[in-house]
C-alpha positions in Angstrom: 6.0 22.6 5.9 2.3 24.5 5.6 2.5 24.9 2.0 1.9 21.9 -0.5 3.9 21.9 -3.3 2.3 19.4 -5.7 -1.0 18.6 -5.8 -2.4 15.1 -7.1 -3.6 14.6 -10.9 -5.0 11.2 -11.1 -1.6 9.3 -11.2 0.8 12.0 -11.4 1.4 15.3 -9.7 0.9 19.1 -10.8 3.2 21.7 -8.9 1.3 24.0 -7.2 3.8 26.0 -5.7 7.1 27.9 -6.9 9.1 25.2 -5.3 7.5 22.2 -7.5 7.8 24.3 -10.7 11.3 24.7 -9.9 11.9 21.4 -9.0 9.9 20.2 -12.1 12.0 22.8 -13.7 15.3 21.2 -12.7 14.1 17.7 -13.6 13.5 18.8 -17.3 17.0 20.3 -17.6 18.9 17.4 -16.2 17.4 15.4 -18.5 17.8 17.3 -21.5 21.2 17.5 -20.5 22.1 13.8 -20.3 20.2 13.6 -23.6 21.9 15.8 -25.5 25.3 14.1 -23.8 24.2 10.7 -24.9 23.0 11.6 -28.3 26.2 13.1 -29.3 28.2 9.7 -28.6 25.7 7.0 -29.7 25.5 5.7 -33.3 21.4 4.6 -33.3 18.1 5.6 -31.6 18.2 2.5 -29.4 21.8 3.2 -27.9 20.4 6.3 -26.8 17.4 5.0 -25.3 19.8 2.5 -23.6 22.4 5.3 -22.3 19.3 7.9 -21.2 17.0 5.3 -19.5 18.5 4.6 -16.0 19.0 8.8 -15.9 15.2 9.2 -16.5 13.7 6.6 -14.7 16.4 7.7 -12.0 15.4 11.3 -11.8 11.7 10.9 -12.2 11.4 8.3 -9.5 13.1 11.3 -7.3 10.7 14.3 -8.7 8.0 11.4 -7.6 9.1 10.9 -4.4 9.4 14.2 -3.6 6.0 15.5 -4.8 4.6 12.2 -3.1 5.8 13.3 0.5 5.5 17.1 0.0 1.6 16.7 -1.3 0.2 16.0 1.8 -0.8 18.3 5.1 1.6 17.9 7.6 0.5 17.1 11.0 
């Protein structure tokens, strides 16, 4: 892989490429998605925070796996 697709920002990563926007892009949706799934069936704000958590923490562990490994040069 020549091109980087994040680049590091202090503790977090920017997308510097097409294909970290997109995968940014993706992350975003999927959790809107389970948001707006979870939302609809729970009867307070802390049922929702309980149903969307292992989702989010899920999915952005992923996205920050991903950028991690496909910030660097490869050899």
């Amino acid at each position: 892989m020549k091109t980087k697709w994040f680049r590091k920002w202090g503790w977090l990563y920017q997308p510097a490429s097409w294909q970290g926007f997109a995968i940014v892009t993706g992350a975003l949706l999927f959790c809107a998605q389970v948001f707006w799934a979870v939302d609809r069936k729970s009867h307070s704000v802390s049922d929702t925070l309980y149903g969307v958590f292992p989702f989010f923490v899920c999915s952005f562990l992923l996205l920050d796996w991903i950028a991690a490994r496909t910030s660097r040069e490869s050899n």
